[in-house]
FIMI-742076 format. One line per 4 residues: number of its first residue (from 1); their letters; for each residue x, y, z of C-alpha. Coordinates in nm, 2 decimals, decimal comma, always signed. Example, Ala and Ser with C-alpha at 12.3 -4.5 7.8 and 13.67 -1.06 7.14 Angstrom:
<recs>
1> as> +1,23:-0,45:+0,78  +1,37:-0,11:+0,71
</recs>
This chain:
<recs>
1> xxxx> +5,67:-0,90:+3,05  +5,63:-1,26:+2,97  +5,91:-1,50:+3,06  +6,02:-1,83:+2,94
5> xxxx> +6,32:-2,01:+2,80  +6,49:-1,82:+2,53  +6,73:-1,93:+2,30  +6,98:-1,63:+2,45
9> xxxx> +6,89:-1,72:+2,78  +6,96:-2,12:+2,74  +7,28:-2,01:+2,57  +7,38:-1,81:+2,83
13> xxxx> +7,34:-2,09:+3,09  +7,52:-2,36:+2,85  +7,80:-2,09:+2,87  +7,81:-2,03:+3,25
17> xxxx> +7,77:-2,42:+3,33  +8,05:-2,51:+3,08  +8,26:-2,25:+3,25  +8,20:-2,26:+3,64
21> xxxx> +8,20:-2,68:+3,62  +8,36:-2,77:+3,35  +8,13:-3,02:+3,18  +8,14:-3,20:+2,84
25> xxxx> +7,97:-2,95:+2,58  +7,82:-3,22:+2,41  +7,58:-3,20:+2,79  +7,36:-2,94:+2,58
29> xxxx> +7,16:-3,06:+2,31  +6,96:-2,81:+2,06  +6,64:-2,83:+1,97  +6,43:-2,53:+1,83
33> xxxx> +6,71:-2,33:+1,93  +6,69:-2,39:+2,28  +6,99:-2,53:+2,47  +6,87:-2,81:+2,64
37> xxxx> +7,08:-3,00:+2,94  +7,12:-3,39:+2,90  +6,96:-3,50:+3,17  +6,61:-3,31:+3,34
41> xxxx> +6,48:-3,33:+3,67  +6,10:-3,50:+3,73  +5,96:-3,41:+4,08  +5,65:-3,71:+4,06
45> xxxx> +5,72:-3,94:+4,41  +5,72:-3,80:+4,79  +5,54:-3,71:+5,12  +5,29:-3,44:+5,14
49> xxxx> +5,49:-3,31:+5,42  +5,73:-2,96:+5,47  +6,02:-3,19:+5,46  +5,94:-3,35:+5,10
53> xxxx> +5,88:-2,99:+5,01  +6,17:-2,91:+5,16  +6,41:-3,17:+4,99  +6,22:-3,14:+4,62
57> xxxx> +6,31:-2,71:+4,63  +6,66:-2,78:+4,75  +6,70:-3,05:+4,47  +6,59:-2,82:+4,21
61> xxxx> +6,78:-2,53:+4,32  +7,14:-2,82:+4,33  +6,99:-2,93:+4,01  +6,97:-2,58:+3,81
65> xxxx> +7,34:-2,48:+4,00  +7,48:-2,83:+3,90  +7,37:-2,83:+3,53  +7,02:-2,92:+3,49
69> xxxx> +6,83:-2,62:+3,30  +6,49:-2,90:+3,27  +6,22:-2,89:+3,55  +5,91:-3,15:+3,50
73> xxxx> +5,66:-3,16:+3,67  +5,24:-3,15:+3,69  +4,94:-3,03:+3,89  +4,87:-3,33:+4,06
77> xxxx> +5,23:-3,48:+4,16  +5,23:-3,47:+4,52  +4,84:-3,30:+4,54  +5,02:-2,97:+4,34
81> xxxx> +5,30:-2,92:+4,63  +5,57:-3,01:+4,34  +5,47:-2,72:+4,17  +5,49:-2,53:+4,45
85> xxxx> +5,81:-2,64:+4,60  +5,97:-2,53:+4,27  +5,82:-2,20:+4,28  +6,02:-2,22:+4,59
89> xxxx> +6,33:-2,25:+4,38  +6,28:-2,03:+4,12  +6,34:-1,74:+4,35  +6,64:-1,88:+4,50
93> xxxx> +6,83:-1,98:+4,20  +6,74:-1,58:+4,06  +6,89:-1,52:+4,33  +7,21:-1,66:+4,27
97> xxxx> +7,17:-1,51:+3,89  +6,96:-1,77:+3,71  +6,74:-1,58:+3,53  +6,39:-1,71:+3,36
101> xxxx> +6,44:-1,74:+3,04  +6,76:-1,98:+3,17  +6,57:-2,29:+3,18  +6,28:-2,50:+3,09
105> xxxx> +5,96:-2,59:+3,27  +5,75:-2,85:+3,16  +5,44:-2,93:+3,32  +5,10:-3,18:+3,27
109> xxxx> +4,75:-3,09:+3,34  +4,47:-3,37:+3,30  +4,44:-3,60:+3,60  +4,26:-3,45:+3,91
113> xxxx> +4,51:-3,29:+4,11  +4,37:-3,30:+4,49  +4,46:-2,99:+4,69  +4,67:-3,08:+4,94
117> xxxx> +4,72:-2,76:+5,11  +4,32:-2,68:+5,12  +4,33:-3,08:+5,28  +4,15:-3,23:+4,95
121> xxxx> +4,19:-3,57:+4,77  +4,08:-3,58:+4,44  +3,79:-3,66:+4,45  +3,70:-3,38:+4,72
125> xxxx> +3,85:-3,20:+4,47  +3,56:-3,25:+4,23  +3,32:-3,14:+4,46  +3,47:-2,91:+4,65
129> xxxx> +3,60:-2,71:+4,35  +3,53:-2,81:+3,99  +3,15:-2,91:+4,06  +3,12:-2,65:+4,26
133> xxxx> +3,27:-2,37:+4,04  +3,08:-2,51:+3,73  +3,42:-2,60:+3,57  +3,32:-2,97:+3,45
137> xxxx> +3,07:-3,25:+3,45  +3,06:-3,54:+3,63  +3,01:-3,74:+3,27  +3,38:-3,53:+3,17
141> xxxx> +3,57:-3,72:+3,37  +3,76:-4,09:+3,27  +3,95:-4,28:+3,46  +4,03:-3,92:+3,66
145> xxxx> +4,13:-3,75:+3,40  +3,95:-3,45:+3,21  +4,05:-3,25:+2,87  +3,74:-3,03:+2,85
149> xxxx> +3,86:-2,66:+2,77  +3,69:-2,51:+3,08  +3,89:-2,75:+3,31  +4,22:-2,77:+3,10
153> xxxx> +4,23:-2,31:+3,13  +4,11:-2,35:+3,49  +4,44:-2,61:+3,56  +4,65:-2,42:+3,38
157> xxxx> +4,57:-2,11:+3,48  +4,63:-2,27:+3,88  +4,96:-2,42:+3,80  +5,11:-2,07:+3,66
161> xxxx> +4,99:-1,95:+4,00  +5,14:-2,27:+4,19  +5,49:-2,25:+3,97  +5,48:-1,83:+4,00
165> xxxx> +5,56:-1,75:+3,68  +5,37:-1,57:+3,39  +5,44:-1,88:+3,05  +5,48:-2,26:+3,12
169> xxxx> +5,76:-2,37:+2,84  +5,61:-2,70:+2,77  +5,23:-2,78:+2,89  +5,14:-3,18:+2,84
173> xxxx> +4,81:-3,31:+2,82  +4,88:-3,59:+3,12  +4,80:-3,94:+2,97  +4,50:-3,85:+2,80
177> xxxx> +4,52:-4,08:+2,54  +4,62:-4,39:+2,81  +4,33:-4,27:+3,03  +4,05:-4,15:+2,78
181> xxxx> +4,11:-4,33:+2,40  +3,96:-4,66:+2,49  +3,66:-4,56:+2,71  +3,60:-4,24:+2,38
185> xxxx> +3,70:-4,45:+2,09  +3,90:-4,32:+1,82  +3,66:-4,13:+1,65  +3,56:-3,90:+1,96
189> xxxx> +3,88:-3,92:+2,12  +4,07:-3,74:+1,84  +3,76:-3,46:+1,79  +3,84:-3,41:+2,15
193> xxxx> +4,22:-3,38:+2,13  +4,17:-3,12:+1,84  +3,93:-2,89:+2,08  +4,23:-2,92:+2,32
197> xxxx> +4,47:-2,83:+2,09  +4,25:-2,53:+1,97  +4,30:-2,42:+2,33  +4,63:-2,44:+2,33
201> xxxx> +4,68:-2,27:+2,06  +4,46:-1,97:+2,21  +4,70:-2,01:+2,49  +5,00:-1,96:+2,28
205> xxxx> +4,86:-1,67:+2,15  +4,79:-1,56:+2,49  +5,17:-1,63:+2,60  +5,05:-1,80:+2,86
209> xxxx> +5,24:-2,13:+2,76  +5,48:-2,15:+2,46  +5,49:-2,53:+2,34  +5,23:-2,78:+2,39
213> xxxx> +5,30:-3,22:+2,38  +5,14:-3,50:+2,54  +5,28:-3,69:+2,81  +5,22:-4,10:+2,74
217> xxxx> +5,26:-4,44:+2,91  +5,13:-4,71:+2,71  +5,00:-4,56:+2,40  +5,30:-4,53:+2,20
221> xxxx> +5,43:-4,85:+2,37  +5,18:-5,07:+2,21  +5,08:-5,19:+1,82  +4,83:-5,02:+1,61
225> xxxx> +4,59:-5,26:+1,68  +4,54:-5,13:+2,06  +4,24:-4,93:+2,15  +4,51:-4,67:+2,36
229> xxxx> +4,76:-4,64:+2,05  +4,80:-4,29:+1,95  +4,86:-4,21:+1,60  +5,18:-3,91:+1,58
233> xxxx> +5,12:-3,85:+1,26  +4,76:-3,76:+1,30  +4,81:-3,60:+1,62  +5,04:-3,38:+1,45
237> xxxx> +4,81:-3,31:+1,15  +4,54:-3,25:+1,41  +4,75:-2,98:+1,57  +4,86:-2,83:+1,26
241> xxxx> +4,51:-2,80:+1,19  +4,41:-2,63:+1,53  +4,69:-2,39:+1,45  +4,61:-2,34:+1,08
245> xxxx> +4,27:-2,19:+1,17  +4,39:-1,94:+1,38  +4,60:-1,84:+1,09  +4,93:-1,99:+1,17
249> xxxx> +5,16:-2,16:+0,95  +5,30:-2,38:+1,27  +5,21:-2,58:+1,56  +5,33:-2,55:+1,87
253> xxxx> +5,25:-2,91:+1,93  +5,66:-2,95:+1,96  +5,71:-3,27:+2,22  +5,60:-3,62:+2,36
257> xxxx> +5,68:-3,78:+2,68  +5,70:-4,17:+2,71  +5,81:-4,41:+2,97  +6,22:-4,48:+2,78
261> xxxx> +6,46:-4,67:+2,96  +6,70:-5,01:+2,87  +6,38:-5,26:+3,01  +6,11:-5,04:+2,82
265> xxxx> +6,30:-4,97:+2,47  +5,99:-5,00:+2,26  +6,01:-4,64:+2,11  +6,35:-4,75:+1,93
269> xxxx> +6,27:-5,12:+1,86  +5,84:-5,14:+1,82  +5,74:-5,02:+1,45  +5,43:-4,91:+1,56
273> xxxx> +5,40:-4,54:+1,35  +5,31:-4,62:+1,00  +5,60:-4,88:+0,99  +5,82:-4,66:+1,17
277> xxxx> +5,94:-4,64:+1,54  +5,84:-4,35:+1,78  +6,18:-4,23:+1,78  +6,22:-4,26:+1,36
281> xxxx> +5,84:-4,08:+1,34  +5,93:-3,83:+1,58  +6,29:-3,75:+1,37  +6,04:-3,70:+1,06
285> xxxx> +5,85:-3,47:+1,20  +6,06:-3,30:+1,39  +5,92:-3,35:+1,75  +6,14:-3,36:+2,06
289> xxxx> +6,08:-3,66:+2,31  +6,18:-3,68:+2,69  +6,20:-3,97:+2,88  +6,02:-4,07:+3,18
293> xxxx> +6,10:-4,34:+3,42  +6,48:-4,37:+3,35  +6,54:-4,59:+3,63  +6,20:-4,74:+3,65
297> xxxx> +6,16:-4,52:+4,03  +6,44:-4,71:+4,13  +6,32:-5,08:+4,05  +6,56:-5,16:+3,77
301> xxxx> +6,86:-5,06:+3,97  +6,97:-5,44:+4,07  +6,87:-5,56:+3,74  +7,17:-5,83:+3,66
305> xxxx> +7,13:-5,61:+3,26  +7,25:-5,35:+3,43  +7,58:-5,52:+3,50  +7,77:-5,47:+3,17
309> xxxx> +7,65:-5,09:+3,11  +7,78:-5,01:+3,40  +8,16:-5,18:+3,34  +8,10:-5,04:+2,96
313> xxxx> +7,97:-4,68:+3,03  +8,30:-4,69:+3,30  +8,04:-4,49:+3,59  +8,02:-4,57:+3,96
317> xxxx> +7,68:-4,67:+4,04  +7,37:-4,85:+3,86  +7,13:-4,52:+3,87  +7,42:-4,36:+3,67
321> xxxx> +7,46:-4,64:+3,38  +7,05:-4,65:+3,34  +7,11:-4,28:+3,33  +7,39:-4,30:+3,05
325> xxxx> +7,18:-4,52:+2,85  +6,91:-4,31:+2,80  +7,17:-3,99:+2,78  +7,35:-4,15:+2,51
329> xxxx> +7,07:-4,21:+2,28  +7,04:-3,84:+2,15  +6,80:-3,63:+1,93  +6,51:-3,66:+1,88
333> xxxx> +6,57:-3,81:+2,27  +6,65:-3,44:+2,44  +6,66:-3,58:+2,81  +6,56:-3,87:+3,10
337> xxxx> +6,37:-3,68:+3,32  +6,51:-3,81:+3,67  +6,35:-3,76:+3,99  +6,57:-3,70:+4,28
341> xxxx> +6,55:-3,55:+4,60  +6,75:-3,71:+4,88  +7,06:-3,50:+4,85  +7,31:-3,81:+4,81
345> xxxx> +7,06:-3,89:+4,48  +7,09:-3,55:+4,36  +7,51:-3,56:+4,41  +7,52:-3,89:+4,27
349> xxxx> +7,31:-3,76:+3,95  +7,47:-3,47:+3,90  +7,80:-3,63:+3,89  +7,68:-3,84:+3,60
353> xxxx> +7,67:-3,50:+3,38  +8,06:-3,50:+3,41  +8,04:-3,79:+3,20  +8,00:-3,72:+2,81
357> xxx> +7,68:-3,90:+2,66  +7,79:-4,04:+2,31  +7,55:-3,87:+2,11
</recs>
């Protein structure tokens, strides 16, 4: 049977969290009628190391037990040992009666992963495994990144195995448009997007993932005039497309990531989407953003801006204010993705989520 986030099983994990810790209800959001926590957990940043593995499966079974139902992650953080270490802790938190379909795992594919448990960078990873298995071309690559439809089902297809489970909620294509756009141009660029989302759509069908986005840095961070700008509104028409010929009526191109946090406010100030910001374009369309880089990995902490969010948010710490200010934007903004693993970080985090967000 195919497992992933369900509406009843989000619900049922708003209700338990609300009851066992007493949190704010206004800490789930909904979108497509999923109950979403206010705050997700990334798992990008650590050691290649047991211990690192250690830490990141201990934070995500604290984070799921302490209110967090969103898991990001991607083949290539940490050489796919991020993935792994949550697979990890998915069996422990079933364990203690978090079921599947409980909470939401997003992950990227596009940039060469490495191995790091078959001892392979990426680039031995090229030769030792996607040259050698005929699954790309040299020419396919840019900048390390690939979105040809034999790699993309051969990373996918890894990462259910590295995350051990049978439907990824949320699969990104990781930076393609920052990585590939300029080097493409716009004209091949998008024709090779739309193949992509043809796949995913097959993949859908497949129940192998359920919802498909793209995970950004610069490209909705810059004007129109930029050769890495992406387009929503023709993305989406491009997915709707993909979808349409396999006789659907809908998408499941459903989310963007970006880089969001109160140094790098462009998606609510830069007009850069027919006149619009990302966050008014993503409203209009109905698209669900989450937000990387919430506290910049740690470099905006002693940031003298930080100062006054953290006397007007009334919180303890400056991790926690650059938290709140991302939390308390709201839809279409479902959640910062956080990464945390030292258990004080996780405490600290977590404690945040006692806290209301204002929207």
């Amino acid at each position: 049977m195919t497992e992933h986030a369900t509406k009843v099983g989000t619900n049922t994990y708003r209700e338990r969290i609300l009851k066992e810790l007493n949190l704010p209800e206004n800490h789930f959001r909904e979108f497509l009628g999923l109950k979403f926590s206010s705050l997700g957990m990334g798992t990008y940043l650590g050691e290649l190391d047991s211990k690192t593995d250690k830490l990141v499966t201990n934070a995500v079974i604290d984070s799921v037990k302490g209110g967090v139902n969103i898991i990001d992650t991607a083949i290539n953080y940490r050489l796919q040992k991020a993935e792994r270490s949550i697979k990890k802790a998915l069996k422990s938190v079933k364990r203690r009666g978090f079921e599947r379909n409980q909470y939401f795992i997003s992950t990227k594919v596009g940039y060469i992963p490495g191995d790091a448990d078959l001892g392979l960078n990426a680039r031995s990873y090229i030769q030792e495994v996607l040259l050698k298995e005929n699954i790309i071309t040299r020419n396919e690559i840019i900048g390390m990144n690939c979105m040809s439809s034999s790699y993309l089902k051969h990373q996918i297809t890894q990462s259910l195995k590295n995350l051990g489970v049978n439907c990824i909620d949320l699969l990104y294509l990781h930076n393609v448009a920052d990585a590939q756009k300029k080097v493409l141009g716009e004209e091949r660029f998008y024709i090779k997007l739309k193949e992509a989302f043809e796949l995913l759509e097959n993949l859908i069908a497949q129940k192998k993932i359920q919802y498909y986005g793209i995970a950004t840095w610069d490209c909705l961070r810059v004007p129109p005039s930029s050769p890495v700008h992406l387009d929503i509104q023709h993305t989406f028409e491009l997915a709707s497309k993909a979808a349409n010929a396999q006789g659907k009526n809908e998408s499941g191109f459903k989310f963007f990531m970006l880089p969001f946090n109160f140094l790098m406010p462009e998606a609510i100030n830069l007009q850069n989407q027919d006149g619009k910001t990302v966050f008014q374009k993503a409203q209009e369309l109905e698209l669900g953003l989450f937000a990387a880089v919430p506290l910049m990995q740690a470099r905006s902490l002693g940031h003298p801006k930080l100062r006054p969010f953290m006397e007007k948010m009334d919180v303890d710490t400056a991790a926690q204010a650059a938290l709140q200010f991302v939390r308390n934007i709201g839809i279409p903004l479902i959640a910062p993705l956080v990464g945390h693993k030292q258990p004080a970080h996780v405490r600290e985090n977590l404690s945040l989520l006692l806290l209301p967000p204002d929207s």
